[in-house]
N, C-alpha and C positions, 0 to 999 in steps of 0.2 A: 640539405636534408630537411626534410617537412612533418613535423610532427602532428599526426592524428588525434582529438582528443574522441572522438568520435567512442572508441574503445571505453574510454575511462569512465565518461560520462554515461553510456549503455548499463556498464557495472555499477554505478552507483546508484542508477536508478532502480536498477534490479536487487540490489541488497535494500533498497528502503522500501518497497515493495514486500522484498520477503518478510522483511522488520513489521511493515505496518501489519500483513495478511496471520502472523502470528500475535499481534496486540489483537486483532478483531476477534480472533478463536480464542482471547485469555479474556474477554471483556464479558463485561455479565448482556451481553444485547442474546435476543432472542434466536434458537437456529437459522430461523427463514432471514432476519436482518444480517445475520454471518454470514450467509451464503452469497446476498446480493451486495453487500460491500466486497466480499471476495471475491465477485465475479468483476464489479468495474474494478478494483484495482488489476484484474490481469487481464481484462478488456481494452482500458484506457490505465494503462501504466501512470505515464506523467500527473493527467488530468485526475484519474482514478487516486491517485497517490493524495494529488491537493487534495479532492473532495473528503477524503478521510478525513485527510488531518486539521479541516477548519469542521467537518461537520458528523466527524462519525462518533463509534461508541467510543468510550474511554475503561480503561483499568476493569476490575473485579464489578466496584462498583455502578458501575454507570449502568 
């Protein structure tokens, strides 16, 4: 029997994805900056994912 992680890891990258795409819409960055962080995170998922999380907006404040 061969198990697939292929499934698991698909899901988890798609819930942090949603996670992240929901921080961008709670963060004080400006519409047009929400729009195009939303777009590469579900453009480039993975890659999208990283560039948020080392360079996007953060919290209320930011």
């Amino acid at each position: 029997m061969r198990f697939e992680y292929g499934g698991i890891v698909g899901l988890l990258i798609l819930a942090a994805d949603i996670w992240a795409i929901l921080n961008v819409f709670q963060s004080g960055a400006s519409n047009g900056a929400k729009v195009v962080w939303t777009l590469v995170i579900l453009v480039l998922p993975l890659l999208g994912l990283a560039l948020w999380f080392f360079l996007g907006p953060r919290g209320k404040g930011a």
